[in-house]
C-alpha positions as protocol buffer text, in pm:
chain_id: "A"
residue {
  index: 1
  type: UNK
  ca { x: 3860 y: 7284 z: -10268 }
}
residue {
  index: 2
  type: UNK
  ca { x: 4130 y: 7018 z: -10345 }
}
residue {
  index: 3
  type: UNK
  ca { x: 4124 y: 6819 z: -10644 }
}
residue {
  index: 4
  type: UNK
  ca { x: 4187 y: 6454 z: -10579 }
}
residue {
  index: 5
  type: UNK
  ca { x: 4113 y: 6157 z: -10781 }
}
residue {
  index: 6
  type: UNK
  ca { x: 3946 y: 5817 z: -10660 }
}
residue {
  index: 7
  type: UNK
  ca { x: 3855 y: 5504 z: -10774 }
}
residue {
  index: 8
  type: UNK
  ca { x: 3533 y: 5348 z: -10691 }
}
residue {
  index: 9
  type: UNK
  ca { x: 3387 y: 4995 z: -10784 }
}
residue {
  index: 10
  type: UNK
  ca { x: 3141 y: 4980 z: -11080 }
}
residue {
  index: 11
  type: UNK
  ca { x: 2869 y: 4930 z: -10868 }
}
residue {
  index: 12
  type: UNK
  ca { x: 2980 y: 5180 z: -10564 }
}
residue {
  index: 13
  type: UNK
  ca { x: 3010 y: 5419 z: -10894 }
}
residue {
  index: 14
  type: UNK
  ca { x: 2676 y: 5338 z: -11022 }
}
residue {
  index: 15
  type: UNK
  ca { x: 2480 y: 5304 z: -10695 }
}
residue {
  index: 16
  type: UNK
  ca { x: 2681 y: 5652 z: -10596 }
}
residue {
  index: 17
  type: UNK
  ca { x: 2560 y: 5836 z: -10934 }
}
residue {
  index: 18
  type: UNK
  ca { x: 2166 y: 5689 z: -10906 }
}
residue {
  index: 19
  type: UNK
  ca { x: 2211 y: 5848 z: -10517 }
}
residue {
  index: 20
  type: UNK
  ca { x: 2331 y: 6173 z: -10661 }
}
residue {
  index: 21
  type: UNK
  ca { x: 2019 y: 6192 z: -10924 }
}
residue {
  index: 22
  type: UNK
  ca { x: 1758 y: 6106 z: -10642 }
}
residue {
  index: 23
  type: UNK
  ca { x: 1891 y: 6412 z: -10449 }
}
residue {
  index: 24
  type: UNK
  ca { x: 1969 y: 6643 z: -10669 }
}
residue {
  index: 25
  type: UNK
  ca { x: 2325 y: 6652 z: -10568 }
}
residue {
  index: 26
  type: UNK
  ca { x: 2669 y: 6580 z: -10705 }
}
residue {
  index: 27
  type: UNK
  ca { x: 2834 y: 6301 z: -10684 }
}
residue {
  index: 28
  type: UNK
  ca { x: 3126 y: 6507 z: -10526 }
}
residue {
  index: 29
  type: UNK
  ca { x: 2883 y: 6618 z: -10291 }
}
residue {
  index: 30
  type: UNK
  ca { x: 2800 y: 6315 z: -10179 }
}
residue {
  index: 31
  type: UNK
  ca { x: 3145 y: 6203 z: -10123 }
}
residue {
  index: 32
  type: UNK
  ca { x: 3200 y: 6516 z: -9939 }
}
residue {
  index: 33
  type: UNK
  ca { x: 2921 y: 6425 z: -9723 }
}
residue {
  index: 34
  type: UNK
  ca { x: 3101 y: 6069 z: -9664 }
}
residue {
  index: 35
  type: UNK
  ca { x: 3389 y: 6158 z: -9592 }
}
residue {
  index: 36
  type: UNK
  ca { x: 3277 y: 6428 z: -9347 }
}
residue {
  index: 37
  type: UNK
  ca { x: 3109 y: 6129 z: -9168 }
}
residue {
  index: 38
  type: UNK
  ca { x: 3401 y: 5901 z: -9175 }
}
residue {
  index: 39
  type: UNK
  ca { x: 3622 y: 6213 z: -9038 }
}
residue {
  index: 40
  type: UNK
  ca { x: 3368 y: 6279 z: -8741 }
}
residue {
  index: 41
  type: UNK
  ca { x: 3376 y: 5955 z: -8603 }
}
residue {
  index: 42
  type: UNK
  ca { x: 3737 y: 5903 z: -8577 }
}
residue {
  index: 43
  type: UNK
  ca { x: 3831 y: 6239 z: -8439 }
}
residue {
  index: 44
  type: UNK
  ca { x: 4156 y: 6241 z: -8222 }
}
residue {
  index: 45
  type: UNK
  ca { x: 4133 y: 6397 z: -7892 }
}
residue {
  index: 46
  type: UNK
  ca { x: 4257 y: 6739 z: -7858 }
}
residue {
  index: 47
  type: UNK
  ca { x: 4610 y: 6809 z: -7682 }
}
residue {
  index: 48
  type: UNK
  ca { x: 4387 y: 6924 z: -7347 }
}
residue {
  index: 49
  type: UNK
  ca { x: 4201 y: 6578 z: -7338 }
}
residue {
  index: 50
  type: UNK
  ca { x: 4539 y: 6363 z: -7370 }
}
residue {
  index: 51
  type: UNK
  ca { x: 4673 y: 6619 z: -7139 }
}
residue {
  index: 52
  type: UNK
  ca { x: 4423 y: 6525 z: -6875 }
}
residue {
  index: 53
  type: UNK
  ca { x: 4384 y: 6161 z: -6954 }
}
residue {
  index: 54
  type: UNK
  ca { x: 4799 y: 6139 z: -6897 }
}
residue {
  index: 55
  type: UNK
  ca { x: 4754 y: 6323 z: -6558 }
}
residue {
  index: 56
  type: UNK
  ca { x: 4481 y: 6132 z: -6401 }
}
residue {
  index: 57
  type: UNK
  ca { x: 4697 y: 5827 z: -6511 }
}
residue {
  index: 58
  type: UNK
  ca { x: 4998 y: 5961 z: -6270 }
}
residue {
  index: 59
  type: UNK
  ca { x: 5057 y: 5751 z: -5975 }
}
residue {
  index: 60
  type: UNK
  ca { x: 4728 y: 5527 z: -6042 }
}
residue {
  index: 61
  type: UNK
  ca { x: 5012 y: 5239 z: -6133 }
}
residue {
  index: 62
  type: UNK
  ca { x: 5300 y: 5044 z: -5924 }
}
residue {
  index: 63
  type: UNK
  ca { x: 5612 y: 4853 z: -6011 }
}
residue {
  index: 64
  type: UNK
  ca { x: 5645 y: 4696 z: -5666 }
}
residue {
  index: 65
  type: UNK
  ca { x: 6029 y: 4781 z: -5734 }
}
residue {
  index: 66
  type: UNK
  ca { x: 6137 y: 5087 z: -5465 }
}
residue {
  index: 67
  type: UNK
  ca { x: 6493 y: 5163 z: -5652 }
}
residue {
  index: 68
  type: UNK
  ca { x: 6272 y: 5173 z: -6017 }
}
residue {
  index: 69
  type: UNK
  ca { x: 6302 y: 5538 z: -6081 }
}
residue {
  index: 70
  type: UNK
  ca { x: 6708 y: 5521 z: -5987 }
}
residue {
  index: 71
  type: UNK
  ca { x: 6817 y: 5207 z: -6129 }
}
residue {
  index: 72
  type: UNK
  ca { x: 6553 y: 5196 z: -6459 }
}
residue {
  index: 73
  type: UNK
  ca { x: 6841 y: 5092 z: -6676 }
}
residue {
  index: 74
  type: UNK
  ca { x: 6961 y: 4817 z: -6543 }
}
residue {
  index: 75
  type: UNK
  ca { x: 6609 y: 4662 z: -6436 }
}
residue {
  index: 76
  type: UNK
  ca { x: 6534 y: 4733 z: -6797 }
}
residue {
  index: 77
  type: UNK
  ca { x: 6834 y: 4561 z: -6884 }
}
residue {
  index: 78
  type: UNK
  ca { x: 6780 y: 4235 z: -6684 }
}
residue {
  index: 79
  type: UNK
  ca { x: 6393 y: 4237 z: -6841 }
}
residue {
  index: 80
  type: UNK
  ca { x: 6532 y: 4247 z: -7171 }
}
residue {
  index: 81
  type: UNK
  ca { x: 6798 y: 3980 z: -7061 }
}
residue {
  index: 82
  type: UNK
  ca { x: 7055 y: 4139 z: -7137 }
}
């Protein structure tokens, strides 16, 4: 376990430590639990899935400029107006 410090509203801290009583549990626990939930729903895809998703993106979009791939820098250029 890591030791980490956080600070809560009076009432998130009270509601939190009534919460805690009810189920027998630690607060700690609780925030464990939270943060465990948080975590799960914001997982990042793994390197396979963002491997995938960037190849069945290849070739699905079109400039409509043939010389794109040889001249990038100076069409890159003129967008930036420079």
């Amino acid at each position: 376990m890591v030791r980490t410090q956080i600070l809560l509203s009076e009432e998130q801290a009270v509601a939190l430590r009534e919460a805690a009583a009810r189920a027998g549990r630690s607060m700690a626990d609780l925030v464990r639990e939270g943060v465990d939930a948080v975590l799960s729903q914001r997982q990042l895809p793994g390197r396979s899935a963002i491997k995938h998703r960037s190849l069945a993106a290849v070739g699905k979009f079109r400039s409509g400029t043939p010389d794109l791939a040889t001249n990038h820098d100076t069409h890159l250029a003129e967008a930036f107006g420079s």
